[in-house]
Biopython code that builds the backbone (N, CA, C, O; Angstrom):
import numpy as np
from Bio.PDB.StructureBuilder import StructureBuilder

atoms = [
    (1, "UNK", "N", (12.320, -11.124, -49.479)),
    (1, "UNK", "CA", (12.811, -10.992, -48.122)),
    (1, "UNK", "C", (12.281, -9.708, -47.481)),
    (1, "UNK", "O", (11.903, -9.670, -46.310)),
    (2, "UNK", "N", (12.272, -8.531, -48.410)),
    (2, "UNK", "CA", (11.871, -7.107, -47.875)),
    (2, "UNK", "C", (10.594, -7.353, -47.351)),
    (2, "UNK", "O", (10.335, -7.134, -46.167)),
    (3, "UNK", "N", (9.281, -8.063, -48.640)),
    (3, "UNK", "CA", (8.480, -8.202, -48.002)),
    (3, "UNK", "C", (7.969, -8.915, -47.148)),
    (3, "UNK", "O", (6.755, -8.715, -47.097)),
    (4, "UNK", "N", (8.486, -10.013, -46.114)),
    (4, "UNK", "CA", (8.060, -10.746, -45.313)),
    (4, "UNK", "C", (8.718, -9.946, -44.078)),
    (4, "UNK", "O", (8.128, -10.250, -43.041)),
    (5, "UNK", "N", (9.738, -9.034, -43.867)),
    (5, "UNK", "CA", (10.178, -8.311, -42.911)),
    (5, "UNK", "C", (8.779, -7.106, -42.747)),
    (5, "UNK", "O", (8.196, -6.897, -41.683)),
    (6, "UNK", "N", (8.447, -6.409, -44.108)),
    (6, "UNK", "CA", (7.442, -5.492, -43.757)),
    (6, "UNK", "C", (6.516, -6.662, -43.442)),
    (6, "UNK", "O", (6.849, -6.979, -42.300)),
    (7, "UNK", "N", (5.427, -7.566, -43.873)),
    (7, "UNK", "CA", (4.397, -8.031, -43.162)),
    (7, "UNK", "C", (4.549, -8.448, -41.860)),
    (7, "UNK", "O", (3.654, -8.252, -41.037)),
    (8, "UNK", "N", (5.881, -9.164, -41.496)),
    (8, "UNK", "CA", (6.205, -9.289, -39.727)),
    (8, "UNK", "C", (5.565, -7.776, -38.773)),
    (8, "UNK", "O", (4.590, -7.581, -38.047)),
    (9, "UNK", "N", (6.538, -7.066, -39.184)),
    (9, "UNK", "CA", (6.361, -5.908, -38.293)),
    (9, "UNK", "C", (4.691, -5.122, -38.675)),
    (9, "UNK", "O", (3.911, -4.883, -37.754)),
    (10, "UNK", "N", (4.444, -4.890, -39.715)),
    (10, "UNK", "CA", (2.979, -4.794, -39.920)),
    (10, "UNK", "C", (2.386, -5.785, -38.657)),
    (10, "UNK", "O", (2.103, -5.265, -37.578)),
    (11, "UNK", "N", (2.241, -7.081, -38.851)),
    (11, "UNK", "CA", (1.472, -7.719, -38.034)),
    (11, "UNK", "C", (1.828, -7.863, -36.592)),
    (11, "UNK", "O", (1.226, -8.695, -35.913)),
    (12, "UNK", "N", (3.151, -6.802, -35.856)),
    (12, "UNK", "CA", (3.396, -7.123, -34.661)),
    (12, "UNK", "C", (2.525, -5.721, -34.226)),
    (12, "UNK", "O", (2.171, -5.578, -33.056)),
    (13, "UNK", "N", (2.244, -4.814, -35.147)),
    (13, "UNK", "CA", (2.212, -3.428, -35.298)),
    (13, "UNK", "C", (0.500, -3.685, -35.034)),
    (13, "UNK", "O", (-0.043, -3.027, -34.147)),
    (14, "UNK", "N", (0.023, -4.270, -35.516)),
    (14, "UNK", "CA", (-1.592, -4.685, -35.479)),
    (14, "UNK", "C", (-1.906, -5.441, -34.333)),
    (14, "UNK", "O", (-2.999, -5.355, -33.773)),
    (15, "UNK", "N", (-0.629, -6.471, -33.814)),
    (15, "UNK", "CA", (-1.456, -6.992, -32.410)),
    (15, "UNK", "C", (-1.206, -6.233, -31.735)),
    (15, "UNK", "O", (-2.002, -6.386, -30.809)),
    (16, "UNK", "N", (-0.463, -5.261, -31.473)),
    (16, "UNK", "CA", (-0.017, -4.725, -30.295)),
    (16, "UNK", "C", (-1.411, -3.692, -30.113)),
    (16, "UNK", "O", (-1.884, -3.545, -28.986)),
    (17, "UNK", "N", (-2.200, -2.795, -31.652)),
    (17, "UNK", "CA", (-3.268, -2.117, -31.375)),
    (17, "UNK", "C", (-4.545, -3.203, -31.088)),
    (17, "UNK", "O", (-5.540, -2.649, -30.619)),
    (18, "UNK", "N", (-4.626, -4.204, -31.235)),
    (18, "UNK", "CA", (-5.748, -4.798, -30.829)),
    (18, "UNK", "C", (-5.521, -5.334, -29.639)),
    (18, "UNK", "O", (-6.565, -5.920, -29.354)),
    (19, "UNK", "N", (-4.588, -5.500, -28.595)),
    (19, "UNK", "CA", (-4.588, -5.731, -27.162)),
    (19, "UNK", "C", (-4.481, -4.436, -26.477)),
    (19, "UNK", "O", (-4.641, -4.470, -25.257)),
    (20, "UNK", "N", (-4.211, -3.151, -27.098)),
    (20, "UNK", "CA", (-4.502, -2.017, -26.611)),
    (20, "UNK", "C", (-6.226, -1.734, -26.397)),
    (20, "UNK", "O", (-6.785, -1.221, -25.428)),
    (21, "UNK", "N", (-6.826, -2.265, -27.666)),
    (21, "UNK", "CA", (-8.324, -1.872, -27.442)),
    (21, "UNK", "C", (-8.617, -2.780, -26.693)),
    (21, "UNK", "O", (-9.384, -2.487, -25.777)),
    (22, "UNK", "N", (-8.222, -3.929, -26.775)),
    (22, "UNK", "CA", (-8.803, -5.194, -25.504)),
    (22, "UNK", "C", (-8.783, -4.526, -24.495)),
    (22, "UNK", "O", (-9.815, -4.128, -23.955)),
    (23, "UNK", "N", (-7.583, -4.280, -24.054)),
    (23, "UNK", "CA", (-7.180, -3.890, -22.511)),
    (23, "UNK", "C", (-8.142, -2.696, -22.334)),
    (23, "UNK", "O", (-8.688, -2.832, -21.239)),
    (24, "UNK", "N", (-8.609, -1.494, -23.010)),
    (24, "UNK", "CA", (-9.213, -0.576, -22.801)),
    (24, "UNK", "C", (-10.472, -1.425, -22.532)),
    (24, "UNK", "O", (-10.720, -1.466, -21.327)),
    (25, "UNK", "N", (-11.295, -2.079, -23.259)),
    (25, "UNK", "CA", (-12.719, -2.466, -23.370)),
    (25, "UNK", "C", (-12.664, -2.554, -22.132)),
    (25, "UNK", "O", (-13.304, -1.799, -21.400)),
    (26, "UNK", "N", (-11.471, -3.998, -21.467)),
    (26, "UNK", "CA", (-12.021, -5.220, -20.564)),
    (26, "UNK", "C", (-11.821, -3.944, -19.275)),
    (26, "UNK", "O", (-12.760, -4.097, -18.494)),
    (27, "UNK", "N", (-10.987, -2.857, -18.851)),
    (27, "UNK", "CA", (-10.773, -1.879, -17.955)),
    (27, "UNK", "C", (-12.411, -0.938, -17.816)),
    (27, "UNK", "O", (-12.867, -0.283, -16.878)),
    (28, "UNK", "N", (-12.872, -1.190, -18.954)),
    (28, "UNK", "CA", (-14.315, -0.179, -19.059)),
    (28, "UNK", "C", (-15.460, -1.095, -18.644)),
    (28, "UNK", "O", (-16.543, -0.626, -18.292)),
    (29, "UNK", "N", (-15.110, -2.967, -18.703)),
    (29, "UNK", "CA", (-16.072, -3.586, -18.284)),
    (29, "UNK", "C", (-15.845, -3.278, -16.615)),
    (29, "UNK", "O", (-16.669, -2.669, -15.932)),
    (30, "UNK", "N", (-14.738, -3.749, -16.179)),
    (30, "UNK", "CA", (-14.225, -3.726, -15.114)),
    (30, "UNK", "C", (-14.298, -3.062, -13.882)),
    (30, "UNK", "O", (-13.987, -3.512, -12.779)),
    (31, "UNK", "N", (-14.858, -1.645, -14.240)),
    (31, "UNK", "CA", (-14.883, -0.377, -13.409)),
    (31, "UNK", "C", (-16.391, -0.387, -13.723)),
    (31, "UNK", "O", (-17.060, -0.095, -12.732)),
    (32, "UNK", "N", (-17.163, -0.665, -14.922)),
    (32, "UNK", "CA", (-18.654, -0.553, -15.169)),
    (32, "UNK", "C", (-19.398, -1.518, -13.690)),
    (32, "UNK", "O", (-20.291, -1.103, -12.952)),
    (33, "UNK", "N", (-18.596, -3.040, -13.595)),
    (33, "UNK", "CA", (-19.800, -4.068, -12.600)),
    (33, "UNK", "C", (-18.285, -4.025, -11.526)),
    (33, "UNK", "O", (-17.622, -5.052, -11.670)),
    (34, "UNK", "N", (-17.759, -3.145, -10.644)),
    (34, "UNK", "CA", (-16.776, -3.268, -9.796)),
    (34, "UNK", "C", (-17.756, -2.101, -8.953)),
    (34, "UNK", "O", (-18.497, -1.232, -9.414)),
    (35, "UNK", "N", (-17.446, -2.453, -7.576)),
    (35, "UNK", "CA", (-18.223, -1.595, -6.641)),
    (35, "UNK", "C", (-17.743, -0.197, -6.708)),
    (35, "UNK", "O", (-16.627, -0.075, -7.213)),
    (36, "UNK", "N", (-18.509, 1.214, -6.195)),
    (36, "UNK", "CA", (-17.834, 2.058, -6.475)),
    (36, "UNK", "C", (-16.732, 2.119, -5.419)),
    (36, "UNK", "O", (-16.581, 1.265, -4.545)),
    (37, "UNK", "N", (-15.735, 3.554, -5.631)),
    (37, "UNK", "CA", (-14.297, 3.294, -4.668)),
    (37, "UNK", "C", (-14.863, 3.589, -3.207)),
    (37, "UNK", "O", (-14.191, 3.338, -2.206)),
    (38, "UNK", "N", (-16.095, 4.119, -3.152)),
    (38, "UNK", "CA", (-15.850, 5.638, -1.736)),
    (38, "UNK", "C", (-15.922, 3.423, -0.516)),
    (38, "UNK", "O", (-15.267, 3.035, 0.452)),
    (39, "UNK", "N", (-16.999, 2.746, -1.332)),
    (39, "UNK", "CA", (-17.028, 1.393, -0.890)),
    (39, "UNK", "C", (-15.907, 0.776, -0.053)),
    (39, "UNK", "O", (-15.969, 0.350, 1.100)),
    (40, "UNK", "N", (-15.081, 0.815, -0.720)),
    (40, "UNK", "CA", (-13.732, -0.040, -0.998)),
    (40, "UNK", "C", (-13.208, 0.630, 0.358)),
    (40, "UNK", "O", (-13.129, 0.044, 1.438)),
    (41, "UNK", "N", (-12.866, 1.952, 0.111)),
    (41, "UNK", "CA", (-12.242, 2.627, 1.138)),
    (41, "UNK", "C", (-12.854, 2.535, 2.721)),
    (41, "UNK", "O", (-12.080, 2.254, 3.636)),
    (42, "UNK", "N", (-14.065, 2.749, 2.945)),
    (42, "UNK", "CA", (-14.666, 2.268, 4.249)),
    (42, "UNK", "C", (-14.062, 0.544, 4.706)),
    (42, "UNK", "O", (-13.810, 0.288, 5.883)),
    (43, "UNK", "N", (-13.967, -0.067, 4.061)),
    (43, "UNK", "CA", (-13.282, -1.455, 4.566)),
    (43, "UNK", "C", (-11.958, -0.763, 5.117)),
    (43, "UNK", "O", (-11.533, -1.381, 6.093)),
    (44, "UNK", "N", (-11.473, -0.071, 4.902)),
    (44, "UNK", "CA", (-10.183, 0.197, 5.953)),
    (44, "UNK", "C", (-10.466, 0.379, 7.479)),
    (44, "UNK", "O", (-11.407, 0.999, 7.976)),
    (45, "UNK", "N", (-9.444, -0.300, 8.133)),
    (45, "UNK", "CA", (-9.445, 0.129, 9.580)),
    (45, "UNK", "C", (-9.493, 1.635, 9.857)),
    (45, "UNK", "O", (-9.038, 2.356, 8.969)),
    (46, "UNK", "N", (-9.958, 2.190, 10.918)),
    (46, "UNK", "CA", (-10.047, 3.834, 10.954)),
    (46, "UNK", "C", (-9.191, 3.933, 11.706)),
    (46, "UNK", "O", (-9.094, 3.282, 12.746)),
    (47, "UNK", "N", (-8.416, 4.774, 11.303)),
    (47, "UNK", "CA", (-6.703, 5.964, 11.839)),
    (47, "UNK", "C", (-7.131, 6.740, 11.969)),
    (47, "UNK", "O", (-7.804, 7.141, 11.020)),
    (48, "UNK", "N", (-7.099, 7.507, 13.126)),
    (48, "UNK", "CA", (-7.362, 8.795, 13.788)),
    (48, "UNK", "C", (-6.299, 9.694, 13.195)),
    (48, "UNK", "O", (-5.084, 9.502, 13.241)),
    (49, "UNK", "N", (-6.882, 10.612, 12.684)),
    (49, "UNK", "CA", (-5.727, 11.572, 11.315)),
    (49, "UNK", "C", (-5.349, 12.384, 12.665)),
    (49, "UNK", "O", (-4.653, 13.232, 12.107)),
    (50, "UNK", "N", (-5.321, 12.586, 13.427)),
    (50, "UNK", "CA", (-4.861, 13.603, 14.716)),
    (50, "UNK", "C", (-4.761, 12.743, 15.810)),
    (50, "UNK", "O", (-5.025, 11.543, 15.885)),
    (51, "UNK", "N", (-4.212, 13.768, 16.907)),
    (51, "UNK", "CA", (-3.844, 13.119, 18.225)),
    (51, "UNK", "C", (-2.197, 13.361, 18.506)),
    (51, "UNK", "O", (-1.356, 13.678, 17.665)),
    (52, "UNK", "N", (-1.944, 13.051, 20.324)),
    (52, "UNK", "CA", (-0.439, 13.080, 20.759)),
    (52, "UNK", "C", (0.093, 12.129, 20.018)),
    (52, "UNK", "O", (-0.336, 11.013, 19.722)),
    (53, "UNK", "N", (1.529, 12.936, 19.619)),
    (53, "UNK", "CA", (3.022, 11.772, 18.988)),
    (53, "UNK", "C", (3.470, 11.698, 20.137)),
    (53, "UNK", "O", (3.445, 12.590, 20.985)),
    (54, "UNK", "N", (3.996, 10.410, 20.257)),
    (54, "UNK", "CA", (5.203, 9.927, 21.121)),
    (54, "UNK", "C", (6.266, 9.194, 20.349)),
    (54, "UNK", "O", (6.070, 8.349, 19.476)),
    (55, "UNK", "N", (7.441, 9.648, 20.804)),
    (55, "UNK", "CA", (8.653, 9.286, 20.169)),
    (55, "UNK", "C", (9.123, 7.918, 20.670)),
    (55, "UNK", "O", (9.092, 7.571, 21.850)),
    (56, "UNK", "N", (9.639, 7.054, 19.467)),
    (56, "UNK", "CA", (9.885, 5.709, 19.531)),
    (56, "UNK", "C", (11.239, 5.592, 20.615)),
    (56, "UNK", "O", (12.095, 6.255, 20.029)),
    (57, "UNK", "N", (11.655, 5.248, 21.479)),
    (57, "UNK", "CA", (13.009, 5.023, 22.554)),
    (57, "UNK", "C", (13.820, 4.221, 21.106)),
    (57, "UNK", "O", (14.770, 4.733, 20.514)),
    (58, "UNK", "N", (13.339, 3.198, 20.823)),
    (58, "UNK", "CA", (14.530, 2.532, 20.327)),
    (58, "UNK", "C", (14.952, 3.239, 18.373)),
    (58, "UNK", "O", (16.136, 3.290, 18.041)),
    (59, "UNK", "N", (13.922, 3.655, 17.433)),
    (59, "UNK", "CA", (14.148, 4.303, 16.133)),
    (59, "UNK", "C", (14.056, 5.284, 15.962)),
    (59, "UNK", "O", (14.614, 5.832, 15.011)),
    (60, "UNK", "N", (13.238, 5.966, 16.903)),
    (60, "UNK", "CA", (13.306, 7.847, 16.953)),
    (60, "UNK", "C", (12.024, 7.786, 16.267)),
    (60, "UNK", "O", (11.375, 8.018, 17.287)),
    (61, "UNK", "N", (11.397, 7.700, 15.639)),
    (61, "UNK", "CA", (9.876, 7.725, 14.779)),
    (61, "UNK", "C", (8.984, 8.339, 15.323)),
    (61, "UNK", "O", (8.865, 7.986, 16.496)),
    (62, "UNK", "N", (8.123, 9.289, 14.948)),
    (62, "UNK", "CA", (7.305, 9.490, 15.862)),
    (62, "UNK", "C", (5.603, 8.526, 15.602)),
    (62, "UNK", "O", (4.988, 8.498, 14.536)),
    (63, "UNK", "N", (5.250, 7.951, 16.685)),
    (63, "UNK", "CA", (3.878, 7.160, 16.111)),
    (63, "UNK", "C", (2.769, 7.711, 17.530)),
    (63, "UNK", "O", (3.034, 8.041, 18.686)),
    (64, "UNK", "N", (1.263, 7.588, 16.639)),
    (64, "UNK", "CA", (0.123, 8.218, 17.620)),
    (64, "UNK", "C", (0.148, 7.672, 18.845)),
    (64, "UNK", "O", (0.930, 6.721, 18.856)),
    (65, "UNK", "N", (-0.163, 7.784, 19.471)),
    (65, "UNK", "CA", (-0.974, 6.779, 20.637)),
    (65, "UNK", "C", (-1.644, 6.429, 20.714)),
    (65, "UNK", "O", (-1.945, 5.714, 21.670)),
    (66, "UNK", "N", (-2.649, 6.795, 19.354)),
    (66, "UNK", "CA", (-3.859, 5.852, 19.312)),
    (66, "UNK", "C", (-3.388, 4.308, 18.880)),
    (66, "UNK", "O", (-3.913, 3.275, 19.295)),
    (67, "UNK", "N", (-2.263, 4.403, 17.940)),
    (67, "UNK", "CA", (-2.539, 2.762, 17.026)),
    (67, "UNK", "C", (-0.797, 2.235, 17.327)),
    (67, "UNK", "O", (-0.343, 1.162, 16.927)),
    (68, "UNK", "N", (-0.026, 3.261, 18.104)),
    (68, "UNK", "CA", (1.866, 2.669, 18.329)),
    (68, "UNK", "C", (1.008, 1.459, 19.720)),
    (68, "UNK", "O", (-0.079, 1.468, 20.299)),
    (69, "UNK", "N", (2.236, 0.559, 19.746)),
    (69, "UNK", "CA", (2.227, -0.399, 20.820)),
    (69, "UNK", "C", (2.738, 0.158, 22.095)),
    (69, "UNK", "O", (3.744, 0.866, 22.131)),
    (70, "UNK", "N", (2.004, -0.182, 23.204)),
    (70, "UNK", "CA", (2.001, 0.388, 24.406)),
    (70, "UNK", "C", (2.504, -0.591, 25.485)),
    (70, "UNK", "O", (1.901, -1.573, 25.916)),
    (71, "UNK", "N", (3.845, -0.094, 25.875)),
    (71, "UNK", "CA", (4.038, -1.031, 27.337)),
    (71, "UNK", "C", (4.467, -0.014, 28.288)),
    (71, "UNK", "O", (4.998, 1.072, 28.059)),
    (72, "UNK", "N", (4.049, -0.711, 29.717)),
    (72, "UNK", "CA", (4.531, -0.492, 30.928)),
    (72, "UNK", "C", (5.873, -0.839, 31.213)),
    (72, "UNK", "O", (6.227, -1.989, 30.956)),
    (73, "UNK", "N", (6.825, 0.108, 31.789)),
    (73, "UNK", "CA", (8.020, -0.176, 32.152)),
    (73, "UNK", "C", (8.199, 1.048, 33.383)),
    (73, "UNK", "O", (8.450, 2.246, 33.515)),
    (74, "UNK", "N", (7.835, -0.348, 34.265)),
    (74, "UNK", "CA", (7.861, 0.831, 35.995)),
    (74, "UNK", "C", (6.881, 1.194, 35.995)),
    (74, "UNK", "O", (6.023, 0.323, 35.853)),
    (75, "UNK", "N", (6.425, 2.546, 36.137)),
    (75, "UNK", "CA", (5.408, 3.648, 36.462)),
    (75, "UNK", "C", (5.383, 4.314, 34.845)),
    (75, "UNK", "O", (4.401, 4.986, 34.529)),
    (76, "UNK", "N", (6.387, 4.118, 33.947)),
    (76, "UNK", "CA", (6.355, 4.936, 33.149)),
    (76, "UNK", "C", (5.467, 4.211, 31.318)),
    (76, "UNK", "O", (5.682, 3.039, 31.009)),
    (77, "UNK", "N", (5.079, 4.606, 30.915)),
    (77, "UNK", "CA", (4.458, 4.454, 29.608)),
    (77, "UNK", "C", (5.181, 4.295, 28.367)),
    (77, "UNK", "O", (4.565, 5.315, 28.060)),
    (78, "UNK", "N", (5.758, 4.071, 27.529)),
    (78, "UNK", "CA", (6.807, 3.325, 26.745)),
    (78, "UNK", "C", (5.468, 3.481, 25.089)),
    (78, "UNK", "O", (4.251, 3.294, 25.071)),
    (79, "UNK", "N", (6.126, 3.756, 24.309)),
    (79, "UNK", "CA", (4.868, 3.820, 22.831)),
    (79, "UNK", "C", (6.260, 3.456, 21.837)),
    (79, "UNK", "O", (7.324, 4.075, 21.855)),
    (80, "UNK", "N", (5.922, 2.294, 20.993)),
    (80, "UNK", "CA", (6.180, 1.962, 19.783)),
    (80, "UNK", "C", (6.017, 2.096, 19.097)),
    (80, "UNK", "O", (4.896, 2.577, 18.933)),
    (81, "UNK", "N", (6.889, 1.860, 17.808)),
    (81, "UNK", "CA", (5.875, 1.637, 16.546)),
    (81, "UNK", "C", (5.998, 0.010, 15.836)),
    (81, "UNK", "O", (5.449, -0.367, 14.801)),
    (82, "UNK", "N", (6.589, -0.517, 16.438)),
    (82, "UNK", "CA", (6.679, -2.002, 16.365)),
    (82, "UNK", "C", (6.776, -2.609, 16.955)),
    (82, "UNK", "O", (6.773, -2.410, 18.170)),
    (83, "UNK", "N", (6.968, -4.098, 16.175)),
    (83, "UNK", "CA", (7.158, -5.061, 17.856)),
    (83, "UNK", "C", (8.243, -5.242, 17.634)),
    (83, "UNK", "O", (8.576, -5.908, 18.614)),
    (84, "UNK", "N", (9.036, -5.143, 17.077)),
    (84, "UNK", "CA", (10.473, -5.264, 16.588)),
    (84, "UNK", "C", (11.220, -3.964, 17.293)),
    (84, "UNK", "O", (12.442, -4.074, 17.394)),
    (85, "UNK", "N", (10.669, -2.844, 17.752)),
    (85, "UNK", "CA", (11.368, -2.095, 18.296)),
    (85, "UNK", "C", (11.221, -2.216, 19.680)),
    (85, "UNK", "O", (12.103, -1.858, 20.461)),
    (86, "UNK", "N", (10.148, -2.704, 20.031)),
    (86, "UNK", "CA", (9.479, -3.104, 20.989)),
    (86, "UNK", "C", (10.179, -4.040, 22.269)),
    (86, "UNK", "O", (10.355, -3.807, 23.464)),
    (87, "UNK", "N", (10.484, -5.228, 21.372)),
    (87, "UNK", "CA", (11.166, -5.990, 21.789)),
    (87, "UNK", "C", (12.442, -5.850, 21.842)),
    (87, "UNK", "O", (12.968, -6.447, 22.782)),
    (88, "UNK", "N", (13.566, -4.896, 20.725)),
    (88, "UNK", "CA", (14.951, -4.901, 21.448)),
    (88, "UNK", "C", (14.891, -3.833, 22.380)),
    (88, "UNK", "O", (15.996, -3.688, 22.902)),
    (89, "UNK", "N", (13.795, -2.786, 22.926)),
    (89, "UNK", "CA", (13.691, -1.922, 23.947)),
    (89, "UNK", "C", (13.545, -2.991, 25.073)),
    (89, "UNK", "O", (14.295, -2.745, 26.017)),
    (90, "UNK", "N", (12.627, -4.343, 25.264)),
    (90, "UNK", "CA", (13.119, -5.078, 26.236)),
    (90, "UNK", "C", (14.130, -6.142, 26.347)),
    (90, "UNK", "O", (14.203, -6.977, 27.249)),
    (91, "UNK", "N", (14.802, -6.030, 25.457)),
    (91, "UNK", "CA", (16.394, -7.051, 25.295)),
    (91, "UNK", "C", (16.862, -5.994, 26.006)),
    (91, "UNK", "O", (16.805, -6.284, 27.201)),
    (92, "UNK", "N", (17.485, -4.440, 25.758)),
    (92, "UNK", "CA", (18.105, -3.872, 26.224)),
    (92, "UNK", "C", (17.630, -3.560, 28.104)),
    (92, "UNK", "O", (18.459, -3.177, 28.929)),
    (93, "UNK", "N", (16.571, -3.759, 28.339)),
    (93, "UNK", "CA", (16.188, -3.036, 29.893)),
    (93, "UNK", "C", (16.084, -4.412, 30.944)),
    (93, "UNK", "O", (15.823, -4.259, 32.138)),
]
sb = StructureBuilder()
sb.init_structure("model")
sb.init_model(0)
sb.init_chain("A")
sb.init_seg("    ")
for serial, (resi, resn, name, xyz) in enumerate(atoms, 1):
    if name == "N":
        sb.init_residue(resn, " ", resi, " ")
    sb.init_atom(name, np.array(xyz, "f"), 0.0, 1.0, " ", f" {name:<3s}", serial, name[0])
structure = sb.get_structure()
């Protein structure tokens, strides 16, 4: 009985290091034929890291004016940061 408890755990003890080296190999293939990152990162939309905040009317948040949602109300200029705030600012007006 002792020894079929030690060969169990022996052999849970051995797969667990041979899906450790798997996982290392297949992570070293992975990053070897995967494009490099600086790549990856240019696919992002560009955010202007600066610029005026305007404060949200309806959550308080502050978001740019380059990329918050913009409405007219009257003469005056209105900046979001959602359409969800967006819209109960025109439920309420």
């Amino acid at each position: 009985m002792f020894r079929v408890v030690t060969y169990l755990l022996i052999t849970v003890f051995l797969i667990s290091i041979v899906r450790a080296v798997i996982g290392i190999i297949l992570k070293g293939f992975f990053e070897l034929f995967s494009p490099p990152r600086q790549q990856q990162a240019s696919n992002r939309p560009k955010i202007p890291l600066s610029g005026e905040l305007k404060k949200d009317p309806v959550c308080g948040t502050y978001t740019s004016t380059a990329t918050s949602l913009k409405e007219m109300y009257g003469k005056e200029t209105v900046y979001f940061c959602s359409a969800q705030c967006r819209d109960k600012y025109a439920a309420s007006h």
